[in-house]
N, C-alpha and C positions, 0 to 999 in steps of 0.2 A: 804442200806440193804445188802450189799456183804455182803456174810460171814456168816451171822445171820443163826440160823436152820431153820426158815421157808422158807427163800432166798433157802435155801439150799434143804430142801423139798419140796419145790414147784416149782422149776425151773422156768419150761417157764408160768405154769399156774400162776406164781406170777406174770412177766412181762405181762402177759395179764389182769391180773386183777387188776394192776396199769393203763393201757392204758386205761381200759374200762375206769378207773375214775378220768383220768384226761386230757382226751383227745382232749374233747375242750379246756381245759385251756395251753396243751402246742403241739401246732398245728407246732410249729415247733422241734418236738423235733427226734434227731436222735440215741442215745444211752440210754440206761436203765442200773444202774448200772454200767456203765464205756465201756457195750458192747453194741457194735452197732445192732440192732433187725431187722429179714426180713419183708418187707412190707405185706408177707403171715401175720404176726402175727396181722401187724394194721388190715388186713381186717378184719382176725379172731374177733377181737378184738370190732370192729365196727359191724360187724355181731351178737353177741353176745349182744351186748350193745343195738341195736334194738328190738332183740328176748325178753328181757327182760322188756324192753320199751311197747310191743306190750301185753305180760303176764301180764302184770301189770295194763295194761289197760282193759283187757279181765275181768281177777281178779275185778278190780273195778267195773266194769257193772255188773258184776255178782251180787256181793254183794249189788248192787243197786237196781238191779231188786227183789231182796228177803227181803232188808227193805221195799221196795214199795207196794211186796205182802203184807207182815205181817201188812204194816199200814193200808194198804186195808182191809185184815181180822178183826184186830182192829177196824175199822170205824163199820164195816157192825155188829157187834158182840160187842159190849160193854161192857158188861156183863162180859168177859174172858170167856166164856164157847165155846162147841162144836157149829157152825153155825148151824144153824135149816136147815134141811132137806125138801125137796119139797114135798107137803103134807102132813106134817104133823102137 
């Protein structure tokens, strides 16, 4: 990717976002590009990769919790309409 405009405008945040995703796969790697990167950026880099890992996860619940409502509401309500009200 040397060279390339995106290499080029994205500097280090392209080096970081290559590491995020291929990190496990090259566990021994020392150079990016032809230059050698500071271990600052792998932690960055694995930090980042968690944080995203952990949103994603948060993300899912979420969205689980709210098809489990609506299937809830769905059961109790049939019909599609507004739930009847207590009392009434």
């Amino acid at each position: 990717m040397v060279g390339t405009p995106l290499a080029e405008e994205k500097g280090d945040e392209l080096k970081k976002e290559i590491l995020i995703a291929l990190m496990d796969k090259l566990k021994y790697l020392k150079e990016l590009n032809g230059e050698p990167f500071e271990e600052e950026l792998m932690k960055d880099a694995k930090d980042t990769k968690e944080a995203r890992i952990q949103e994603a996860l948060e993300a899912k619940k979420a969205a689980d919790e709210a098809a489990a409502e609506a299937a809830k509401l769905a059961a109790e309500n049939p019909e599609g309409g507004e739930p009847a009200e207590d009392g009434a």
